[in-house]
N, C-alpha and C positions, 0 to 999 in steps of 0.2 A: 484419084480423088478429084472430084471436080471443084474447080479455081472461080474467078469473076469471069462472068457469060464478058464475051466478046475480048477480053485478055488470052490470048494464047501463047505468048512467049514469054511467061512464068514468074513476070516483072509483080506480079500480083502478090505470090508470093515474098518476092523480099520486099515488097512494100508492107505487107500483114507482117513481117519479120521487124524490119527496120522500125516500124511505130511500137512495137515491144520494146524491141533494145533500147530507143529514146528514156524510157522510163527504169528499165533496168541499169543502164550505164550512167546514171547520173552522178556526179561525185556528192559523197557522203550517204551515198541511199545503199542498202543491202536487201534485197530480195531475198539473197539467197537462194536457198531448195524448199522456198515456199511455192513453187510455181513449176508444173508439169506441162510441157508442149503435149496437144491432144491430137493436132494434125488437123484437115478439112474433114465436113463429112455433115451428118444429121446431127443434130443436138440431143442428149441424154442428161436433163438435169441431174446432177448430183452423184454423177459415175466420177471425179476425181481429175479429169480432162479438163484442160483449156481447148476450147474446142471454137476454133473460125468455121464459118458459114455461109455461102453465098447461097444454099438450096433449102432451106427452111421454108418450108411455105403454111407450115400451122404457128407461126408469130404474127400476130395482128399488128401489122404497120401503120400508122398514124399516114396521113395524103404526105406529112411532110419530113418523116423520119427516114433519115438514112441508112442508121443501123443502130445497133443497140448495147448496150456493153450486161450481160446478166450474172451476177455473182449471188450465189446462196453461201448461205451462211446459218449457224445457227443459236438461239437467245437462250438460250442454256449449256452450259457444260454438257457433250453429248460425245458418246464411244458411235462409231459410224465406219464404215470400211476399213475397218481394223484399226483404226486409232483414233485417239482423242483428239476432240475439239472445243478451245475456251470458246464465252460467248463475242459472238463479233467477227471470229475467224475466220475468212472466207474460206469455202471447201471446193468451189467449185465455181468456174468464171468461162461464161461463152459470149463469143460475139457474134451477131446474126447481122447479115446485111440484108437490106431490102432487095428480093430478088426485084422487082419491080424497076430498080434505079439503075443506071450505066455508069459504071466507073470507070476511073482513067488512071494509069502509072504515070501518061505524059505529062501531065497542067493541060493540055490543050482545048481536049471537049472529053464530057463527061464531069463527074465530082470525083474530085481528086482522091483517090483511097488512100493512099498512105494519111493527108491529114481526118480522114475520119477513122481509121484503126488506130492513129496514136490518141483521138479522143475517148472511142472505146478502149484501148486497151487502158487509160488511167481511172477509169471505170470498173476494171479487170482486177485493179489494185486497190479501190475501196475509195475512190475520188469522185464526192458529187462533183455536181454542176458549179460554175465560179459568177460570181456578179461581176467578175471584173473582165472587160471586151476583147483583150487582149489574152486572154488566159487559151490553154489550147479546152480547156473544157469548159469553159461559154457554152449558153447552151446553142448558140448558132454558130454556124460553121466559118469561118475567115474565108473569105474569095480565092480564088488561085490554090496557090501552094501553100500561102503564108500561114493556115495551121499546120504545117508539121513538125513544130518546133515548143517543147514547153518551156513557157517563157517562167520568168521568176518567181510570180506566184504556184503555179505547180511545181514548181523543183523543193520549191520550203515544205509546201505539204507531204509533201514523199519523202524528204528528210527527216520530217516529224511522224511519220506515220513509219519509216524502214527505217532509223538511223542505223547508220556505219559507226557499230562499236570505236571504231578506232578516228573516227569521224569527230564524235560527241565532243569529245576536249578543245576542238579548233572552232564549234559554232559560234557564231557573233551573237549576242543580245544586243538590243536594244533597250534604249534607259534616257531617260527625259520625265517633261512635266506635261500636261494637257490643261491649256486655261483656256476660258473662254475670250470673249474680244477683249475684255476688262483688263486682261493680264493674271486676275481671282483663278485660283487653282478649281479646276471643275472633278466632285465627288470620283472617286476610281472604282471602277467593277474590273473584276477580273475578265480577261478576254482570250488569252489565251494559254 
């Protein structure tokens, strides 16, 4: 199976590995045996594969996309490869990188792959894009190395989107008032 063009000593791989595991290992999160490794190769929407890609070449790349994290899912309750699906469920999650682009295991030259596989891969998991510039899924990429780490607002979303049964009892809330400059307590919407 073929790797990242100009990576030949396999570091590709466990960088495509390690930006998984960042989101699988997090404490309080449970994936589980929701998530099938597919291996390298061409893409097959909706074969049941997690499926990494550096050789796609019928994905239309934007001049400035890197790669892409693609998850199908579906908006009804549906039977599909021999079992059931609620709606929402992701059934099937690839990542395609821009053959066009150079990557790099070093930091040196190139774009760093492992931090743009651990952005796709939280993509993989059902994690839009974050407003917040520090997040690993911003939708622009951190300099260097410095996205390969999810930083605290992705770790809460994947807590809240995977919790760890055994997890739930120790989560912290938060509990306060919100006024405006006045000190006046300002009306409450629900948020999350």
């Amino acid at each position: 199976m073929d790797g990242a063009p100009y990576i030949n000593d396999g570091s590709d791989f466990t960088a495509v590995q390690t930006a998984v595991n960042k989101w699988t290992g997090l404490v309080g999160v449970d994936v589980g045996r929701r998530t099938r490794d597919g291996g390298l190769g061409r893409r097959r929407q909706r074969d049941g594969n997690n499926l990494v890609t550096f050789v796609d070449n019928e994905y239309d790349f934007g001049t400035h996309t890197l790669a892409v994290g693609v998850t199908t899912s579906f908006d009804a309750p549906t039977f599909a490869n021999g079992r059931f699906y609620r709606p929402g469920q992701i059934v099937d999650a690839d990542m395609i990188f821009n053959p066009a682009k150079t990557f790099s295991t070093s930091g040196v030259s190139g774009v760093d792959l492992e931090s743009v596989a651990t952005h796709e891969a939280g993509h993989w998991f059902g994690i839009s894009h974050s407003a917040a510039v520090s997040s690993i899924m911003f939708y622009a990429l951190q300099s260097g190395i410095e996205g390969r780490e999810p930083e605290i607002e992705d770790v809460t979303i994947m807590q809240k989107a995977y919790p760890d049964p055994l997890w739930i009892p120790t989560t912290r809330r938060v509990y306060g008032s919100v006024t405006n400059r006045f000190g006046a307590p300002v009306p409450a919407r629900s948020c999350l």
